[in-house]
TORLUM-518973 format. One line per 8 residues: number of its first residue (from 1); their letters; for each residue x, z, y of C-alpha. Coordinates in Angstrom, 1 decimal, always signed. Last residue first. Example, Ala and Ser with C-alpha at 12.3 -4.5 7.8 and 13.67 -1.06 7.14 Angstrom:
2 = sa = +13.7:+7.1:-1.1 ~ +12.3:+7.8:-4.5
END
This chain:
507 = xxxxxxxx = +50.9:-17.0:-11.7 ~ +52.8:-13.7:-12.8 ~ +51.0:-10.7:-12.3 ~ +52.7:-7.8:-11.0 ~ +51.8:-8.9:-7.1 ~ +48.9:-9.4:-8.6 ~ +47.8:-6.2:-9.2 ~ +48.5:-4.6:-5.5
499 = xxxxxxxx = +45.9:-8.1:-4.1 ~ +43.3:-6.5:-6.7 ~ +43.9:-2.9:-5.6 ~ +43.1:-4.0:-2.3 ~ +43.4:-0.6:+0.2 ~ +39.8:-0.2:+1.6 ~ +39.1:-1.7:+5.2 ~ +36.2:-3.7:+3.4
491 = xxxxxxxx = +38.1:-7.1:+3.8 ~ +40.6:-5.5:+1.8 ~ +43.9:-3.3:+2.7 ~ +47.3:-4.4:+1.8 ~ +49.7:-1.4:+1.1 ~ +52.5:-1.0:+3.4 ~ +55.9:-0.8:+3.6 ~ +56.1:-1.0:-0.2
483 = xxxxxxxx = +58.0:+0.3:-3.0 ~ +57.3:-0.5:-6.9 ~ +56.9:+2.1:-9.3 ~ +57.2:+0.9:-13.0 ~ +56.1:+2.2:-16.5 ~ +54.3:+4.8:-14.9 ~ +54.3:+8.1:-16.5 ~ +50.8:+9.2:-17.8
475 = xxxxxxxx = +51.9:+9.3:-21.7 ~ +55.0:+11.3:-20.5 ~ +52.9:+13.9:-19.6 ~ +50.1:+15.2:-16.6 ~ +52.3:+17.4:-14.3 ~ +55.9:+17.6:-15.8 ~ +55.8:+13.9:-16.7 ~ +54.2:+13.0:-13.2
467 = xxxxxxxx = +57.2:+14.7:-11.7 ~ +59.5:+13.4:-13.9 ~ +58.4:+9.7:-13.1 ~ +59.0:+10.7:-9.1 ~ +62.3:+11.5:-9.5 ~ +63.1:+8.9:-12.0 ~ +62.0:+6.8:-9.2 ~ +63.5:+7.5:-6.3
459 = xxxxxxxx = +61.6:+8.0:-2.8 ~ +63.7:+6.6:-0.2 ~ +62.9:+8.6:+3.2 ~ +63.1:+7.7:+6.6 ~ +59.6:+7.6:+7.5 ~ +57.6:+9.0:+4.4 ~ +57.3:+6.1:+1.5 ~ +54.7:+4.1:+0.9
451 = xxxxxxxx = +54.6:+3.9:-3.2 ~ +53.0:+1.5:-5.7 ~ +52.5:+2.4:-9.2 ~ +51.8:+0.5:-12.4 ~ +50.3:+2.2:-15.7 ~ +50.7:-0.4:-18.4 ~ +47.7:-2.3:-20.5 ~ +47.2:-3.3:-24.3
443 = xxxxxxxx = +50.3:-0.9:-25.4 ~ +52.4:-4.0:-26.5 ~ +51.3:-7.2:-24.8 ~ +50.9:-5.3:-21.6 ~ +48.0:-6.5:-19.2 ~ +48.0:-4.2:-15.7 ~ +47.0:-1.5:-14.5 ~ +46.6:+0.3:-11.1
435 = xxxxxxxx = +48.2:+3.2:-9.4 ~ +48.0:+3.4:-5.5 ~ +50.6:+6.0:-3.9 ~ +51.1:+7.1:+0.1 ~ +53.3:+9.2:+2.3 ~ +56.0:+9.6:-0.4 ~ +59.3:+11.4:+0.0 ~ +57.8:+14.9:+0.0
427 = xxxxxxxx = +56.4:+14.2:-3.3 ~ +52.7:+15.3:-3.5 ~ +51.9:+11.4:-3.1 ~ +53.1:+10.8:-6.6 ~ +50.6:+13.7:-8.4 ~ +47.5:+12.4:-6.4 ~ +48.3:+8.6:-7.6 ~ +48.3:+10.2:-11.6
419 = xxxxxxxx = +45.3:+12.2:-11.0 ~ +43.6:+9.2:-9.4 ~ +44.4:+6.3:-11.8 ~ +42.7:+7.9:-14.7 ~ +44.4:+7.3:-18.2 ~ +42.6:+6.3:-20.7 ~ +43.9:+6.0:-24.1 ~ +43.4:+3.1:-26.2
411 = xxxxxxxx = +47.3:+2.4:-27.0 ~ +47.7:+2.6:-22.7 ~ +44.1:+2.0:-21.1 ~ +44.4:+2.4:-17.3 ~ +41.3:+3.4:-15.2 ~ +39.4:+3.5:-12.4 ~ +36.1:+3.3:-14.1 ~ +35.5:+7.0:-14.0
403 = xxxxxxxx = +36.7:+7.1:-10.4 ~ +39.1:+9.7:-9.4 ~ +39.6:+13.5:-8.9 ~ +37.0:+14.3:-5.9 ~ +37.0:+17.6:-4.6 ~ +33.2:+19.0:-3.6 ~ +32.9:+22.3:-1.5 ~ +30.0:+24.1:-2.7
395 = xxxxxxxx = +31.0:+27.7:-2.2 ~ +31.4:+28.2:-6.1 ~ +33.9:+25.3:-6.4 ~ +32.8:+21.5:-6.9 ~ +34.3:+19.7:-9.3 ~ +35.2:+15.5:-9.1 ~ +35.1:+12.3:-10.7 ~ +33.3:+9.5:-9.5
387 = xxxxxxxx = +30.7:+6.9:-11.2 ~ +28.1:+7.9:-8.3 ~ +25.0:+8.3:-10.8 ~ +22.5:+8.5:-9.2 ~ +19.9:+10.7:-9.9 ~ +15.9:+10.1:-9.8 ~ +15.4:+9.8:-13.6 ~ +18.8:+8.1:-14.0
379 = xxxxxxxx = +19.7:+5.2:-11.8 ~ +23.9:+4.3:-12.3 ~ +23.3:+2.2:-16.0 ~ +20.1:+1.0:-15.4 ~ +20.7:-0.1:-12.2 ~ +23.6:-2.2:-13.6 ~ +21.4:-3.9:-16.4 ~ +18.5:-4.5:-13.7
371 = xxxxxxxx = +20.7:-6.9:-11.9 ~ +18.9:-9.0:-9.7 ~ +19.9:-6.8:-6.9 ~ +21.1:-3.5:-7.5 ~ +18.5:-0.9:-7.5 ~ +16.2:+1.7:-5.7 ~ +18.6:+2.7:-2.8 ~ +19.4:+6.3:-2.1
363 = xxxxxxxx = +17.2:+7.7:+0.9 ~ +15.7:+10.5:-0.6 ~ +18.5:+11.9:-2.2 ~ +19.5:+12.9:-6.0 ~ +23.6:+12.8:-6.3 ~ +25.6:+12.8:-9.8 ~ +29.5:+13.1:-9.8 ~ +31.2:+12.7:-13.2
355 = xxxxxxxx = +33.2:+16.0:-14.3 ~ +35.7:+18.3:-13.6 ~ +35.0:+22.3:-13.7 ~ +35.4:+24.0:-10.8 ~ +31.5:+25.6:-10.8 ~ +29.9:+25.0:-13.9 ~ +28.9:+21.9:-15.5 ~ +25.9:+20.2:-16.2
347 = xxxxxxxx = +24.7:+18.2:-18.7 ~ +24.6:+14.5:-18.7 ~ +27.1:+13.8:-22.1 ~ +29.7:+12.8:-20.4 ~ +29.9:+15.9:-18.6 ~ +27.8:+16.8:-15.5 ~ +28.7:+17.4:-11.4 ~ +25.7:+18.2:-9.6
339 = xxxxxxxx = +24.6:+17.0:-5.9 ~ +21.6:+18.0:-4.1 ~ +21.8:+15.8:-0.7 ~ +19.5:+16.0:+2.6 ~ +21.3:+19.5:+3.7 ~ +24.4:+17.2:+3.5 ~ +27.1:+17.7:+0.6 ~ +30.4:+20.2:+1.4
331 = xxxxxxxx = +33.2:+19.1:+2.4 ~ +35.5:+16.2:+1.0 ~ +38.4:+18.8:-0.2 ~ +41.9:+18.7:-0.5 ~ +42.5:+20.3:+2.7 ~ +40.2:+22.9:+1.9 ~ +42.4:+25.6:+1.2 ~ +43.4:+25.4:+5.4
323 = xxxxxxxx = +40.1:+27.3:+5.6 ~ +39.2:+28.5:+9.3 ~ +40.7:+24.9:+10.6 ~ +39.3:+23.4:+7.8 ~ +35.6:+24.7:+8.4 ~ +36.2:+23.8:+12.1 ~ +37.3:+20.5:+11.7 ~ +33.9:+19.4:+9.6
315 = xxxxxxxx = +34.4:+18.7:+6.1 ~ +31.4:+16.0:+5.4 ~ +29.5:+15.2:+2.1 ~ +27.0:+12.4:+0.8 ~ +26.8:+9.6:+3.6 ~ +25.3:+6.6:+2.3 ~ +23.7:+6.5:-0.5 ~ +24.2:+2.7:-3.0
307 = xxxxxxxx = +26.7:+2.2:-0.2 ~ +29.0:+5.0:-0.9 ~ +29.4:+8.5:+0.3 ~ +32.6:+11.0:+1.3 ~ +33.7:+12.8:+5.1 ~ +36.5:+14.0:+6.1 ~ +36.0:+15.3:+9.6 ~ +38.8:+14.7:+11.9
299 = xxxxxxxx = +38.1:+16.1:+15.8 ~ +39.8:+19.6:+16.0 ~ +43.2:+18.7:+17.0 ~ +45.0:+14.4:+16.7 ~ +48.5:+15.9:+15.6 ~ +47.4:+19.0:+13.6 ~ +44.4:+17.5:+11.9 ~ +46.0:+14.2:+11.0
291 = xxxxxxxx = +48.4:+15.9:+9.3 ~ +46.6:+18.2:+7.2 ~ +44.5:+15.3:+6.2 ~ +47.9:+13.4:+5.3 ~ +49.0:+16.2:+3.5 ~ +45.9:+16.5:+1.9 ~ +45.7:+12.6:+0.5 ~ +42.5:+10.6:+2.0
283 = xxxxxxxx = +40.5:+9.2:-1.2 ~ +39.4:+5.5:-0.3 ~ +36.0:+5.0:+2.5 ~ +35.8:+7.7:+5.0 ~ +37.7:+9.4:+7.5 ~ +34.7:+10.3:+11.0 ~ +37.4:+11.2:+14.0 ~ +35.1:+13.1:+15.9
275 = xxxxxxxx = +35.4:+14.3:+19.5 ~ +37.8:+12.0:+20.8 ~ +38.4:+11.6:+24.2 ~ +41.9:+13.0:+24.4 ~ +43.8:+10.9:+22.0 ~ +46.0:+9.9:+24.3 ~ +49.5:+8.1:+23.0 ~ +53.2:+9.2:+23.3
267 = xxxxxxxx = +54.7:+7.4:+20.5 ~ +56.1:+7.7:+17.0 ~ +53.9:+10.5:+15.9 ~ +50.5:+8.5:+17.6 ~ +51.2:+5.5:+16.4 ~ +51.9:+6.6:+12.3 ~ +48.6:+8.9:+12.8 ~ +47.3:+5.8:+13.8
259 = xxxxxxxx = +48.3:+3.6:+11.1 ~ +47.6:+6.0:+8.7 ~ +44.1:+6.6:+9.8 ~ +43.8:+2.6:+9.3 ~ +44.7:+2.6:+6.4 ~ +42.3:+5.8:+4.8 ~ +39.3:+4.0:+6.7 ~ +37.7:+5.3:+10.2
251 = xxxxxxxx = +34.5:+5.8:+12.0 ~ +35.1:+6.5:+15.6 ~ +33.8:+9.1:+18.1 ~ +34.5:+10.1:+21.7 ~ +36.0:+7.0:+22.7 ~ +37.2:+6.4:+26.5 ~ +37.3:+2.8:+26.3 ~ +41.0:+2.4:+27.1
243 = xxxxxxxx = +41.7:+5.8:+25.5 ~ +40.3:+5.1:+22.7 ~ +41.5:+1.3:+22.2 ~ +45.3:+2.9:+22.2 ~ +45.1:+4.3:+19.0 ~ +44.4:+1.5:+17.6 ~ +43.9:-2.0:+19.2 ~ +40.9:-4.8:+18.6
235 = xxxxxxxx = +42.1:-8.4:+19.0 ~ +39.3:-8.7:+20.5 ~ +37.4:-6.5:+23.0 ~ +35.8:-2.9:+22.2 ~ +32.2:-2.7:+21.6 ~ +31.3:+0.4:+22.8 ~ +27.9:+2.2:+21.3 ~ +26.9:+4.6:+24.0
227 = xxxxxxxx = +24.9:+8.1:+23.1 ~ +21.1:+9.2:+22.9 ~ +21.6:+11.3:+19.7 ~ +19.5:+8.5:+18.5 ~ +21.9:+5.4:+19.7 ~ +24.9:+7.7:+17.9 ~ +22.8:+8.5:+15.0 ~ +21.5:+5.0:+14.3
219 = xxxxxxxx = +26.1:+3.7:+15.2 ~ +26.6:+5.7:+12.2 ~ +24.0:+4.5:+9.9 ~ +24.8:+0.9:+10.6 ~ +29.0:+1.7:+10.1 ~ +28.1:+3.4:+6.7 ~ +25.8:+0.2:+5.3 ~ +28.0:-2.6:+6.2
211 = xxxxxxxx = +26.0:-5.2:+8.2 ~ +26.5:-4.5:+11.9 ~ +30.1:-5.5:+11.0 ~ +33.6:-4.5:+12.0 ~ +33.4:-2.9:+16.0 ~ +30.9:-0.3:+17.3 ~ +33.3:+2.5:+18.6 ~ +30.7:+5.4:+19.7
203 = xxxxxxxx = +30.7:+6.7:+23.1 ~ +28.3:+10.3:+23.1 ~ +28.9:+10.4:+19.6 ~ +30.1:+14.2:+19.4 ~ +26.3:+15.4:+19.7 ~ +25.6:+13.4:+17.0 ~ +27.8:+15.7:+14.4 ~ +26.4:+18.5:+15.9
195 = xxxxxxxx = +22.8:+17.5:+15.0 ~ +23.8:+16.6:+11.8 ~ +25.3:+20.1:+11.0 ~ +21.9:+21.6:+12.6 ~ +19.7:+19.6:+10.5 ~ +18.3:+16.5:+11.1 ~ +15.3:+15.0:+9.2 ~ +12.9:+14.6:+12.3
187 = xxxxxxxx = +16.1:+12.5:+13.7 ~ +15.3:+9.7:+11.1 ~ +18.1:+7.0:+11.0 ~ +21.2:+9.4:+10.2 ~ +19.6:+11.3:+7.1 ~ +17.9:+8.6:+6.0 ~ +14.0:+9.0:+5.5 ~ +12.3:+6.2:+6.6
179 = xxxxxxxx = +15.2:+4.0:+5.3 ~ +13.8:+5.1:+2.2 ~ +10.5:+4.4:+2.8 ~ +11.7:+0.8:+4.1 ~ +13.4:+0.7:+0.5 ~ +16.9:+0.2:+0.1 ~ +18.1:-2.7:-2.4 ~ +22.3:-2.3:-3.1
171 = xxxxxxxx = +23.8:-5.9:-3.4 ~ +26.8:-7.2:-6.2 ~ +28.8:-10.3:-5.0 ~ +29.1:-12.4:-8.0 ~ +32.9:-12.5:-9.9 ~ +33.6:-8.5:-9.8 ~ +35.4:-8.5:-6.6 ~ +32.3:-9.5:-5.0
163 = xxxxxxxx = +32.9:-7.0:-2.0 ~ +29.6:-5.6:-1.6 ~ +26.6:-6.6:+0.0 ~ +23.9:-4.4:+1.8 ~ +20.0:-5.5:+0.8 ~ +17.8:-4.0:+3.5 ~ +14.0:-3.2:+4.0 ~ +12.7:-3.8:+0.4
155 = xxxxxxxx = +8.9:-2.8:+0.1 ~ +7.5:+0.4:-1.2 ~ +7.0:+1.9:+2.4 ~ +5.6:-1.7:+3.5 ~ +7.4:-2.9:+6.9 ~ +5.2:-2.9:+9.8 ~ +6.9:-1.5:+12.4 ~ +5.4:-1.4:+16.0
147 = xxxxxxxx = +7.0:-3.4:+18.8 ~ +6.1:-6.9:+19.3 ~ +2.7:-5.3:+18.8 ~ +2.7:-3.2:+21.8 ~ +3.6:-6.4:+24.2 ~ +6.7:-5.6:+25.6 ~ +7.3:-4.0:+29.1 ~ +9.9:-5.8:+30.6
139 = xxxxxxxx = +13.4:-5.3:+31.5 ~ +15.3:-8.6:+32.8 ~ +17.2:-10.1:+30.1 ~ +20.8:-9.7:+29.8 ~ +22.0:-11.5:+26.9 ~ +19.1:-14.0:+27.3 ~ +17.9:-15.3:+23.7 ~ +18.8:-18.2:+22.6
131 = xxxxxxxx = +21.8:-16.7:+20.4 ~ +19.9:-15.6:+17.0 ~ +19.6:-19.3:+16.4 ~ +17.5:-20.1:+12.8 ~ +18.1:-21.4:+10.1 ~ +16.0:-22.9:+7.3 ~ +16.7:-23.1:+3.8 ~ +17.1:-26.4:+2.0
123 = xxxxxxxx = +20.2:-24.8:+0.1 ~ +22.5:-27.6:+1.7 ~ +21.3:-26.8:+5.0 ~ +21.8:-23.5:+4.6 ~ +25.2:-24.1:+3.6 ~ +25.7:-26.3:+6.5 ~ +25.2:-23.4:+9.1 ~ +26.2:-20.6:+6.9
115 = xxxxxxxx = +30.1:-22.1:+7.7 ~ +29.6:-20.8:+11.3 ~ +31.0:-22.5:+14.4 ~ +27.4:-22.3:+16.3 ~ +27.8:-18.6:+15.8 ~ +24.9:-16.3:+15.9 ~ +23.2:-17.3:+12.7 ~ +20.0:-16.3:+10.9
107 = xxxxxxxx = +18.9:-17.8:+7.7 ~ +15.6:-17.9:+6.4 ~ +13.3:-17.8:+3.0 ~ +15.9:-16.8:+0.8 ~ +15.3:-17.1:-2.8 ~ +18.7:-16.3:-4.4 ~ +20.6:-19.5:-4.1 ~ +21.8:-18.6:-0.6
99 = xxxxxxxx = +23.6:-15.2:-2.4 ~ +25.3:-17.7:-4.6 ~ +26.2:-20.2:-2.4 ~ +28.0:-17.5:+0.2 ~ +29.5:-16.3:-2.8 ~ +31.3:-19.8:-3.8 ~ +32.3:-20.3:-0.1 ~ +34.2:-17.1:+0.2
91 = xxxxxxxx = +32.7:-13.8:+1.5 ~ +35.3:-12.0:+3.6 ~ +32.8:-10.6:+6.5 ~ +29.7:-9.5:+5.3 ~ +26.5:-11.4:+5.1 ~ +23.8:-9.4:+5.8 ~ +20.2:-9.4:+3.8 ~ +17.3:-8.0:+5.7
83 = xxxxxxxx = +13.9:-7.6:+3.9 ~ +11.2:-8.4:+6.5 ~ +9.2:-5.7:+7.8 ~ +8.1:-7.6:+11.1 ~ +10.3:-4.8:+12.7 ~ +12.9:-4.6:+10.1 ~ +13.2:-8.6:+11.4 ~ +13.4:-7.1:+14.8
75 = xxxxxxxx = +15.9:-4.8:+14.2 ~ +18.1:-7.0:+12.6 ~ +17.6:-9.4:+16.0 ~ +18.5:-6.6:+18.0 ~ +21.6:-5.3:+16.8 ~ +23.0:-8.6:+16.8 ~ +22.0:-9.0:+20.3 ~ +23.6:-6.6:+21.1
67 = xxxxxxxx = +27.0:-7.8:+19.5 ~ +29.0:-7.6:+16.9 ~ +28.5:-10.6:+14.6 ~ +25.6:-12.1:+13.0 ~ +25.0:-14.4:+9.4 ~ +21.8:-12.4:+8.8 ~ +19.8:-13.8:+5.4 ~ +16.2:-13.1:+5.6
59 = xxxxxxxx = +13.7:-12.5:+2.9 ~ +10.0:-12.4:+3.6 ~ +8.3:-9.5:+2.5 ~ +6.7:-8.7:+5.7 ~ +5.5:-12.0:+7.8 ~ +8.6:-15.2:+8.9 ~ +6.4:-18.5:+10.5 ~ +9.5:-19.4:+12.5
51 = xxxxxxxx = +6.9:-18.1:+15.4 ~ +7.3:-14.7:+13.9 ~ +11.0:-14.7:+14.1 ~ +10.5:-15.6:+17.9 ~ +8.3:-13.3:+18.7 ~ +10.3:-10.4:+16.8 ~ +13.7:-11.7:+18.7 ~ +11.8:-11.5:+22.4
43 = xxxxxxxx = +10.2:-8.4:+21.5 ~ +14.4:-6.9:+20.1 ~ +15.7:-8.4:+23.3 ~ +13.2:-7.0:+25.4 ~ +13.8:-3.3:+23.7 ~ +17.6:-3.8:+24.2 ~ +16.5:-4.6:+27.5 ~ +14.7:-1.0:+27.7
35 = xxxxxxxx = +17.9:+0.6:+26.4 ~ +20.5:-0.8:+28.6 ~ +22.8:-3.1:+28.0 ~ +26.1:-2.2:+30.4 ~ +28.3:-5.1:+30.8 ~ +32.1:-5.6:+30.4 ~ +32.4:-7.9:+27.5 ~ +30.0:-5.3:+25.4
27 = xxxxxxxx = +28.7:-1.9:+26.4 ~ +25.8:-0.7:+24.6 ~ +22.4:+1.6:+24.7 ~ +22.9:+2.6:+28.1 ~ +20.4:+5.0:+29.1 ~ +17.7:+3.2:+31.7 ~ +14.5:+2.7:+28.7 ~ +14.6:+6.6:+27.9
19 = xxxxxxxx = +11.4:+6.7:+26.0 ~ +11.3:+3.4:+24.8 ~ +14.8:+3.4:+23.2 ~ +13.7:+6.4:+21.1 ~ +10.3:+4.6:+20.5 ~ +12.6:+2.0:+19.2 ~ +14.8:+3.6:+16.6 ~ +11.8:+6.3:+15.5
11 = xxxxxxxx = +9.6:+2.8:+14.7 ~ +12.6:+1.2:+12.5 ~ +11.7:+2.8:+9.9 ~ +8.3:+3.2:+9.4 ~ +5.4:+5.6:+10.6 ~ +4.0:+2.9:+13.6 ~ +1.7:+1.6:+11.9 ~ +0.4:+2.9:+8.7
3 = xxx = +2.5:+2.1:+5.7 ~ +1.2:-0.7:+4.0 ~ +0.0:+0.0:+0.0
END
């Protein structure tokens, strides 16, 4: 059944904007967009998606960038209740087929220049121009319909890509009720920790894409809290872009924290604005948290989730700063979230006992798309099943051990890659260490390291094998350890195991 007007996501979004049309909503290439001419853009976007002849249900492929507009045209489709599909950077011609193959009613493109353009046109699917609109329109008063949210409760609202590394790029379905519910997207769901966290958004960094899942519901509870998102100019510079833009919050991968806490030690650089410092994405070693905490202050909260849930656990700066125990911890789960951690078996474990992390929330997605075999295998009777390892002590803080298909199989005997990558980076020589496997003709696979030393130090490797010896066994030492400058991060911001393996593959 339709969800009454005017009760569905998007509506808290807009009858925020509405109610404080003058606040800045964004500032891009210089300009201020307010609030109320978001508002217009969003009418004028809903009108126009309408007049392509698109109702609820339809299925709508975003091909967008960073921009206000962008913002406004995915809110519009959510709007009209459409289900919203968003290309992601990265995707290479043969996924972009795929994902065009898949019943799609529109596309929607921003760039003249874009590749979707003759895809599209190849799939016999329409597109559409997201850039007609006025950047700047005058404020008006839209016409009450161009504004309420009609999107079915049981419908699907968004469909968030990821990376493809599989073979065909894998999407997470989240319902409109769902979205209802999130806890950045729905301020009737805050709780006090939320609420703090917002109030550090006052200037958000917007930059990326609009269309990964974490970045959307972080820039929702900066525009709610009633803060700025800035969209910095291209090419995009850290640390330096906070100052410039006077940043009080920024969502952050693992690299790209070590890039800046590497700028900031070599070089005088202000940090001042920041608030919140949001690390997110790939495990974040202690030391480095510790680190990060004592050069940038008070602002770095270490926070874990995943597409299929979004946001699952935070360690706010003050809860390390009065525990320094913690630094190996991801915080404690949202008021929103009830976690467990169970054996292989389902049941439940105690407190500090490792296991696989399970999470029941209201606004988890429903199921992978077109692939009811996979959302089989992670949706159990309302849990999901997050595929991570971790314990969580008797206070509730959760510490995350690895991934449960992260693995090395030496003579049929797994070997997790996160114990082993933990161990290495606890030498004082070595800032960071990424384990993967690859084919051995003898043992099946081989445990394979790569290491990022500390400035000025050369790790050595019998060093570094004994220590993994002495902590988890010989069957757990890597048969080689290969130095590196720097790891190569994905399109995702994530380090690329892939691209590690194949520099120890031979073509």
């Amino acid at each position: 059944m339709a969800e009454k007007p005017g009760e569905i996501f998007p509506q808290a979004l807009v009858d925020a904007f509405r109610a404080a049309p003058d606040v800045p909503a964004f500032e891009f290439e210089g300009r201020t967009v307010t609030r109320g001419e978001v508002l217009a853009l969003i009418a004028g976007f809903v009108r126009h998606l309408r007049g392509a002849g698109l109702t609820a249900g339809a299925r709508v492929v975003l091909d967008t960038g960073v921009t206000p507009e962008a913002f406004a045209v995915r809110v519009a489709a959510h709007v009209i209740g459409c289900q919203v599909v968003g290309l992601r950077p990265g995707l290479t011609r043969e996924h972009l087929r795929d994902i065009l193959a898949r019943d799609i009613d529109t596309v929607v493109t921003d760039d003249a220049a874009s590749r979707t353009a003759p895809a599209a046109a190849a799939a016999g699917i329409p597109l559409l121009r997201a850039d007609g609109t006025p950047r700047s329109p005058a404020p008006v008063t839209p016409a009450p319909d161009d504004l309420t949210a009609r999107g079915d409760r049981n419908g699907i609202g968004v469909v968030h890509l990821t990376s493809g590394s599989t073979g065909r790029p894998k999407g997470t379905m989240v319902t409109y009720g769902a979205l209802s519910q999130g806890w950045a997207l729905q301020p009737a769901r805050w709780t006090d920790r939320t609420r703090r966290l917002a109030a550090r958004y006052e200037r958000f960094l917007l930059f990326g894409t609009l269309t990964s899942a974490v970045m959307f519901e972080h820039l929702g509870l900066a525009l709610l809290g009633g803060g700025t998102a800035v969209i910095p100019d291209q090419p995009l510079r850290f640390p330096e872009v906070f100052a410039e833009r006077r940043v009080t919050a920024c969502l952050t991968t693992v690299p790209r924290l070590y890039g800046i806490l590497d700028a900031v030690r070599e070089r005088a650089v202000d940090t001042s604005s920041l608030r919140a410092l949001v690390v997110a994405g790939s495990p974040l070693a202690p030391h480095r948290l510790a680190e990060a905490a004592e050069l940038l202050g008070p602002v770095v909260h270490h926070a874990y989730g995943q597409t299929e849930t979004g946001m699952l656990t935070v360690l706010e700066p003050e809860e390390l700063s009065a525990d320094p125990g913690l630094v190996d911890s991801v915080g404690r789960p949202l008021d929103t979230v009830e976690l467990t951690v169970r054996d292989e078996d389902g049941r439940d474990l105690p407190a500090d006992r490792t296991g696989e992390v399970w999470v029941r929330l209201a606004d988890a997605f429903c199921g992978y798309w077109e692939d009811p075999q996979e959302t089989a295998e992670v949706l159990r009777d309302g849990w999901v099943r997050t595929r991570d390892l971790g314990r969580v002590d008797a206070r509730g803080y959760l510490r995350l051990t690895g991934r449960t298909r992260d693995i090395v199989i030496v003579d049929a005997i797994i070997h997790y890659a996160g114990p082993i990558e933990r161990v290495l980076a606890s030498h004082p020589d070595v800032d960071q260490a990424y384990v993967v496997g690859v084919p051995d003709e003898r043992t099946g696979e081989a445990i394979h390291a790569f290491v990022v030393p500390q400035p000025g130090a050369t790790p050595d490797a019998g060093a570094l094998r004994s220590l993994v010896a002495r902590e988890l066994g010989e069957a757990a030492v890597p048969a080689g350890i290969v130095g590196l400058t720097e790891v190569p991060v994905a399109p995702s911001g994530k380090p690329d195991k892939a691209a590690l393996r194949a520099l120890l593959t031979p073509r």
